[in-house]
C-alpha positions as CSV (number, residue, x, y, z in Angstrom):
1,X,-14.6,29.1,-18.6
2,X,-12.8,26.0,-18.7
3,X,-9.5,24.8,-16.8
4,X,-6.8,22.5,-17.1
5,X,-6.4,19.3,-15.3
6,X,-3.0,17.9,-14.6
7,X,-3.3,13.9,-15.0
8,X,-1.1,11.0,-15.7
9,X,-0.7,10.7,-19.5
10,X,-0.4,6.7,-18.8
11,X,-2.3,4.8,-16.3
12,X,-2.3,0.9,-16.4
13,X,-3.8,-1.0,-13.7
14,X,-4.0,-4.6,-14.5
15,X,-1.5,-8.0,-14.1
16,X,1.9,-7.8,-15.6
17,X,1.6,-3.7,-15.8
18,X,5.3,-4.0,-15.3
19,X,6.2,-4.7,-18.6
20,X,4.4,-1.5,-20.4
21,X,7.8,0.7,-18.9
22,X,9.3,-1.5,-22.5
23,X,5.9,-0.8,-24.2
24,X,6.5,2.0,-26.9
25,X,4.3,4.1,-25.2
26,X,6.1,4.9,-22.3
27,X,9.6,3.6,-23.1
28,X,10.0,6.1,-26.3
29,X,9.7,9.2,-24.0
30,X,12.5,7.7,-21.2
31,X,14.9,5.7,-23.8
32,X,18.5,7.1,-23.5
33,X,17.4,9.1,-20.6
34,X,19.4,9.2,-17.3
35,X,16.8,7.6,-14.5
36,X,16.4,7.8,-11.4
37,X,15.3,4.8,-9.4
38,X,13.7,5.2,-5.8
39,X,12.6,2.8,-4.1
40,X,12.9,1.3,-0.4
41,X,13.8,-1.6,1.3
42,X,13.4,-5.6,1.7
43,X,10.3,-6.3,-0.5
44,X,10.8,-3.4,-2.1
45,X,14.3,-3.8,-3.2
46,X,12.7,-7.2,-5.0
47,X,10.2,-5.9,-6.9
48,X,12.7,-3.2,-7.7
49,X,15.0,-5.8,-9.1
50,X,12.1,-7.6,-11.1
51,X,11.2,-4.4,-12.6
52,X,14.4,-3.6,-13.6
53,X,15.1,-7.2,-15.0
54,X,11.6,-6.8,-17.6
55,X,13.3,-3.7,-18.7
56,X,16.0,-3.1,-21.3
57,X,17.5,0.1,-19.3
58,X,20.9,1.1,-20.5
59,X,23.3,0.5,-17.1
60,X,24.6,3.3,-17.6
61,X,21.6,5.4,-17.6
62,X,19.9,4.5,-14.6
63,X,20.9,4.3,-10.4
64,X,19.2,3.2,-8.1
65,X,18.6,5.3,-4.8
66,X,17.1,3.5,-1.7
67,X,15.2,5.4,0.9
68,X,14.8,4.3,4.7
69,X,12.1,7.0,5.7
70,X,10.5,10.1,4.5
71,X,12.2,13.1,6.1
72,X,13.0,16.2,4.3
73,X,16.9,15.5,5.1
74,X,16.3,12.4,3.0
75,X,15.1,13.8,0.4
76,X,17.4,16.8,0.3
77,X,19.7,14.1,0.0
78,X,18.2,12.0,-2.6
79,X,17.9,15.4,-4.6
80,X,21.8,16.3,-4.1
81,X,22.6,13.1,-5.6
82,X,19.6,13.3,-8.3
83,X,21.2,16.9,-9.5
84,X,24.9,15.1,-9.4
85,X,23.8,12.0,-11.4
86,X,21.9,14.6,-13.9
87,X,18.4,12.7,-13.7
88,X,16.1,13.2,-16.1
89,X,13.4,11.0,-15.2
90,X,12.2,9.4,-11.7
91,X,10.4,6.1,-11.1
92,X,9.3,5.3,-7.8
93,X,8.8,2.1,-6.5
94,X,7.5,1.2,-3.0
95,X,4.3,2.0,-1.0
96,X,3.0,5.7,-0.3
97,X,6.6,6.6,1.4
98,X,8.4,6.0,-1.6
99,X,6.3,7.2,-4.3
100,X,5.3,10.3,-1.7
101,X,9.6,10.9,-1.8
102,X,9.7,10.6,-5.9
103,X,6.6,12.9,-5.9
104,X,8.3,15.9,-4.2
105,X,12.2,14.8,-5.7
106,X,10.4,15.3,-9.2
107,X,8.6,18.3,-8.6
108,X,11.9,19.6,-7.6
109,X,13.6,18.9,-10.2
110,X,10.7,19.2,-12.7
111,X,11.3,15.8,-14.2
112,X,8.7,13.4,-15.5
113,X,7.5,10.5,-12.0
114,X,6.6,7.4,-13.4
115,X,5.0,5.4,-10.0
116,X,4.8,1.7,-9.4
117,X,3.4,1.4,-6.1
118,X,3.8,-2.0,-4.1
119,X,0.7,-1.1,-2.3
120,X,-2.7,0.6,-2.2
121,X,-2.5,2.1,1.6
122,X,-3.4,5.6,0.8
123,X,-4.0,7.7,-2.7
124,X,-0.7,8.2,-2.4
125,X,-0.6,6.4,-6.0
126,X,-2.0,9.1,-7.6
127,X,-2.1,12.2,-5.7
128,X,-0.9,16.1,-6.2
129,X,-0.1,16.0,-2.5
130,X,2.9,14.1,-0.9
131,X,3.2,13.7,3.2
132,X,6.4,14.1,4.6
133,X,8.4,14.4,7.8
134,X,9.7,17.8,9.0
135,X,11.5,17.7,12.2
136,X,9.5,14.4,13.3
137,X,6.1,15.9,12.3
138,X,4.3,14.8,9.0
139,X,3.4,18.1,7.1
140,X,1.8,17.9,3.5
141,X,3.2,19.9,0.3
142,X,1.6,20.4,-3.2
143,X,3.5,18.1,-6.0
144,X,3.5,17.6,-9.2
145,X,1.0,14.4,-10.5
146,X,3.0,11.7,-11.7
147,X,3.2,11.3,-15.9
148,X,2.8,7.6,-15.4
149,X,1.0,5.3,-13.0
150,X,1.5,1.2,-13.6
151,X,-0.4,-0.7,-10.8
152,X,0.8,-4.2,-11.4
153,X,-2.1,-6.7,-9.9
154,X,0.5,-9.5,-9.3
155,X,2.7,-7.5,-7.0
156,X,-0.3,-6.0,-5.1
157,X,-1.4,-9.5,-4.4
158,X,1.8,-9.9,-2.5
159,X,1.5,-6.6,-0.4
160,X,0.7,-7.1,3.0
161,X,-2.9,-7.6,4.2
162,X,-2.6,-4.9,6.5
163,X,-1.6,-1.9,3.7
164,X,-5.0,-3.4,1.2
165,X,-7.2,-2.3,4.6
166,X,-5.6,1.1,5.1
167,X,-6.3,2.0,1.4
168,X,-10.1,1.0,2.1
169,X,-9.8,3.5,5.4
170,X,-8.4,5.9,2.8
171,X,-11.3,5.3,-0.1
172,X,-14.1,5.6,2.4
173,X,-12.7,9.1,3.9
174,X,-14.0,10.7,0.5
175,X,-17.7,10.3,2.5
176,X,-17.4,12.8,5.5
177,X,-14.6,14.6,3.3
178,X,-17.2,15.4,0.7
179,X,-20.1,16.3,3.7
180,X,-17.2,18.6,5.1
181,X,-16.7,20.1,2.0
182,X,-20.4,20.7,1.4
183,X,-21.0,22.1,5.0
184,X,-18.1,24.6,4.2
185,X,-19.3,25.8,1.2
186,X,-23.0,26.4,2.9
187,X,-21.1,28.7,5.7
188,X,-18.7,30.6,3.2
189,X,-15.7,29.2,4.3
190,X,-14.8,27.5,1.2
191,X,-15.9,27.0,-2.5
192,X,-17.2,24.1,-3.9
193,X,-16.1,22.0,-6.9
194,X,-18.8,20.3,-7.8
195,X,-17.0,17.9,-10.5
196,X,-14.2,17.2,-8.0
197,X,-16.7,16.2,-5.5
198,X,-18.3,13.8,-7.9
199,X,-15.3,12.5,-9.2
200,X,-14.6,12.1,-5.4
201,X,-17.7,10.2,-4.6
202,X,-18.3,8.4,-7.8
203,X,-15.2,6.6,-6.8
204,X,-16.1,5.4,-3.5
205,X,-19.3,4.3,-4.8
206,X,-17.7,2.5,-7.3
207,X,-16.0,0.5,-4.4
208,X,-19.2,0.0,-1.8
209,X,-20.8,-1.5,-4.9
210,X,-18.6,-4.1,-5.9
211,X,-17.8,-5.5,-2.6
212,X,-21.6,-6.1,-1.5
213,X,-21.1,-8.9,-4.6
214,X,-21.0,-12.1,-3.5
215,X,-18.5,-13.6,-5.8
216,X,-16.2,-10.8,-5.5
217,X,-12.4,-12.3,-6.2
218,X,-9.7,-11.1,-4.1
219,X,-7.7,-9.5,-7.5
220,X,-11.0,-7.3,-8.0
221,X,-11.6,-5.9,-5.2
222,X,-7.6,-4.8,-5.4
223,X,-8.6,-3.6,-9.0
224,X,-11.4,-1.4,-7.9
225,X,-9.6,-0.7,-4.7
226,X,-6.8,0.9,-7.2
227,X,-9.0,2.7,-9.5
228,X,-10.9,4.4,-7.1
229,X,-7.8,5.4,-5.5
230,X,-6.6,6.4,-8.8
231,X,-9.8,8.6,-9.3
232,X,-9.9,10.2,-5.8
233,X,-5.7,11.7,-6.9
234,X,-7.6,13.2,-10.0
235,X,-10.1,14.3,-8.0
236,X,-7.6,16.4,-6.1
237,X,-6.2,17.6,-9.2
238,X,-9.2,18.9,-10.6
239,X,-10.3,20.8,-7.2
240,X,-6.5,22.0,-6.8
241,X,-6.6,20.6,-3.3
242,X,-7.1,17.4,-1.6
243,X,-10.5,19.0,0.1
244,X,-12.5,16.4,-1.8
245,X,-10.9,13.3,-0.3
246,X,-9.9,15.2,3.1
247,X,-12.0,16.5,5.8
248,X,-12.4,16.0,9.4
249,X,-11.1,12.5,9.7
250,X,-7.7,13.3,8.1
251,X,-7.4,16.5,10.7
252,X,-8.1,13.6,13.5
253,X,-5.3,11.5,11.5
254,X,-3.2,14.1,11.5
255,X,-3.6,15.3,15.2
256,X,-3.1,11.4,16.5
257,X,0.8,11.8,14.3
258,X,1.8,15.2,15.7
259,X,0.7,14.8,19.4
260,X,0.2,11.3,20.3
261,X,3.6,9.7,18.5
262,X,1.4,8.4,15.0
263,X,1.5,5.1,16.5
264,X,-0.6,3.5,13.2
265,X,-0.5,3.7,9.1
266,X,-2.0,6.7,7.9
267,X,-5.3,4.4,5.9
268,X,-6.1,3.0,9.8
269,X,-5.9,6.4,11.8
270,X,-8.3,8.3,9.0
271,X,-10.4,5.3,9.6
272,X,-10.6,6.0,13.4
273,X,-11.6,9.3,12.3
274,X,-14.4,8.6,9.8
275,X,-16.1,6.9,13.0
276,X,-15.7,10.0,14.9
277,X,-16.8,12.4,11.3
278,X,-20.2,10.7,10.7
279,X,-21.3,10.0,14.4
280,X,-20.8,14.6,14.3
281,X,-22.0,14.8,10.9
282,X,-25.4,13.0,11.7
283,X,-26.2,16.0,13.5
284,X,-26.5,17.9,10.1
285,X,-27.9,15.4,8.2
286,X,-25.8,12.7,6.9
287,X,-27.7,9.5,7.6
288,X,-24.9,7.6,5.7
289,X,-23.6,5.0,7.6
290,X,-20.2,3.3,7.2
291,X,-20.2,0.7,10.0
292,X,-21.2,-1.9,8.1
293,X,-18.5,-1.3,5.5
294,X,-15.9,-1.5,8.4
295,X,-17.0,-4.6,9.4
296,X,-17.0,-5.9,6.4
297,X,-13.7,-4.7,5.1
298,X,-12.2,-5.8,8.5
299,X,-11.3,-2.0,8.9
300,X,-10.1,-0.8,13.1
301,X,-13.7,0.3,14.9
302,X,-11.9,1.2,18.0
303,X,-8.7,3.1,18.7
304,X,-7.0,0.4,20.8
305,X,-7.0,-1.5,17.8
306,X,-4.0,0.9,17.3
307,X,-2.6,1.5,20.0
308,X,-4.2,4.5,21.3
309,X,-5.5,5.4,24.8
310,X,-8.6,7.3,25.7
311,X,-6.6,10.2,26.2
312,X,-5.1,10.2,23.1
313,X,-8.2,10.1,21.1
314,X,-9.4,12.7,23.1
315,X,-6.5,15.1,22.5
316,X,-6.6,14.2,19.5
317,X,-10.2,15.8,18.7
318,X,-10.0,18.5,20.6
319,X,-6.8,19.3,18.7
320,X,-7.8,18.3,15.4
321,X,-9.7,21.4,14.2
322,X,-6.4,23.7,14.8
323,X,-3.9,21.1,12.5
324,X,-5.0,23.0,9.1
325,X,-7.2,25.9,7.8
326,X,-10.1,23.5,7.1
327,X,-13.4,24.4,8.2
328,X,-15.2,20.9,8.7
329,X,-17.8,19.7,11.0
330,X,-15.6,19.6,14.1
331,X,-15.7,23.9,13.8
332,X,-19.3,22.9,14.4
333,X,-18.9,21.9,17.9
334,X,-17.4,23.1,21.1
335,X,-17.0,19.9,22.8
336,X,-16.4,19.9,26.5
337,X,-14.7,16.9,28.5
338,X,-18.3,15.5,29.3
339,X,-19.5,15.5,25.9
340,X,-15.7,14.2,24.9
341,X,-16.7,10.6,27.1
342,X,-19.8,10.4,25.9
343,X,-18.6,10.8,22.2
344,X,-16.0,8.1,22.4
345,X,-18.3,5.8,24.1
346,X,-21.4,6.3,22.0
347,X,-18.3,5.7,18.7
348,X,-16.7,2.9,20.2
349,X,-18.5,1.1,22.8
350,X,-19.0,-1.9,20.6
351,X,-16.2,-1.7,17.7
352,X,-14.2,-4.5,18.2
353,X,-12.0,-5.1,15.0
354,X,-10.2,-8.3,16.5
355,X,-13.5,-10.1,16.8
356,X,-14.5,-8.5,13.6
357,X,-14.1,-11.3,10.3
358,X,-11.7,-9.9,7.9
359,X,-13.4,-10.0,4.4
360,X,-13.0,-12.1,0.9
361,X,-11.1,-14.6,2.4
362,X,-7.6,-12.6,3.1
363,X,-5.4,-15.0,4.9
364,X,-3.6,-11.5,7.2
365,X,-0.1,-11.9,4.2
């Protein structure tokens, strides 16, 4: 029997992706609409402006609402005011915040999410799952997919180094999610989708192969860093969940935000964790090693890189199996403090990201 798969009926990922909003395919179905801009602030509020400048939106149609984090009183807010102004359509435009805010606004209302993200730090760009803040914890909720996803080259360009690395940490979760996944279905704690999980890994394939070319421009690997991010969000769709680009690492993640203050960006902490995920996982069998992608991609390979203390990380693990019902490979092991030390040592003895050379020429924007 088939199933249904909610997608975005436009994607565009290219320079100048901007200016399809006026194209006829998307501007028909939002003409003489009443929108709803949000977006955040400084850089944000320029593109914003741009945006708004390439398209022939009726001033009277449109607001713009500006959002300064992503707690639920926010976005009860920004829905009071959505419901007031009569919105009929939301556009986000900002970095996974933003469009995780217009994500859960327009399921709300069940209006069409058109996303323009200002960054690639997390899947966040084209995801059925938003992250938000619920009394100064970051909890997850089911959204709708966005109708439209236009991922303008010439802006990400212009995004800071720093968010183009978490995205990578983001892409190469889909690894030891996908193991997870597979060990979870083996011990009957979950059932596989076997297209998800392909769609899942074809995507971060797609990425490990272009960036071991030697000639690799700066503006593809943001291209292919987009489109795989783009297909791990579908991938999600089609399992119903985000188990095929979430496993271990993002429990880790997770753990490090609610009991040691989230002191990184969400791409850079799941990286942390992907360290911890395949050093376990080799234990069952996956030989696949991401080191030399980390290196590479100038990615954290130790948790002071962050911020974090020895402590931390180890609270952090020992926590991390507890922060959702996920079965993954940390249910596989009872770790005591001695095997804790000797974990974090045999992870990190030698990761040292500020020594590490940042790849393709990045100049740290």
């Amino acid at each position: 029997m088939s199933k249904s798969i909610d997608i975005p009926a436009h994607l565009r990922i290219e320079r100048g992706a901007i200016h399809h909003l006026s194209s006829p395919d998307i501007y028909s179905w939002i003409k003489g609409r009443k929108i709803t801009v949000i977006t955040g602030n400084s850089q944000t509020r320029t593109v914003t402006d741009k945006v708004l400048e390439q398209v022939p939106f009726d001033p009277l149609l449109y607001h713009i609402l500006h959002c300064h984090d992503n707690s639920l009183d926010v976005i009860n807010q920004l829905e009071r005011q959505c419901l007031e102004s009569g919105t009929e359509v939301i556009i986000g435009i900002g970095g996974g915040k933003v469009l995780d805010i217009a994500k859960v606004v327009g399921t709300r209302l069940k209006a069409p999410i058109i996303l323009l993200p200002t960054a690639i730090s997390s899947d966040a760009i084209c995801s059925p799952v938003a992250v938000i803040k619920l009394k100064d914890k970051k909890t997850s909720l089911g959204v709708s997919m966005p109708k439209a996803v236009l991922i303008d080259l010439d802006i990400l360009v212009s995004s800071p180094n720093r968010l183009c690395i978490a995205g990578f940490g983001d892409l190469l979760s889909n690894k030891t999610a996908i193991f997870d996944w597979k060990l979870a279905h083996q011990a009957n704690k979950d059932t596989m989708d076997t297209f998800a999980s392909l769609m899942a890994n074809n995507a971060v394939e797609a990425f490990l192969n272009v960036i071991n070319n030697q000639s690799l421009s700066e503006e593809t690997l943001l291209r292919v860093s987009a489109e795989s991010l783009v297909m791990s969000g579908i991938a999600m769709s089609v399992a119903g969940s985000s188990r095929p680009c979430s496993g271990a690492e993002h429990l880790i993640s997770h753990a490090l935000d609610y009991y040691c203050g989230g002191k990184a960006l969400h791409g850079e902490q799941v990286a942390l964790g992907v360290l911890i995920a395949q050093y376990l996982q080799k234990e069952y069998g996956n030989q696949e090693d991401l080191t030399p992608a980390f290196q590479q991609l100038g990615l954290p390979m130790h948790f002071k890189d962050l911020g974090y203390t020895k402590e931390e990380i180890k609270l952090a693990i020992s926590k991390a199996p507890n922060m959702r019902n996920r079965y993954t490979i940390l249910n596989e092991f009872s770790l005591n403090d001695k095997q804790l030390n000797q974990l974090i040592h045999d992870v990190f003895e030698f990761g040292e990201t500020s020594k590490a050379k940042t790849a393709f020429g990045f100049t740290g924007r």
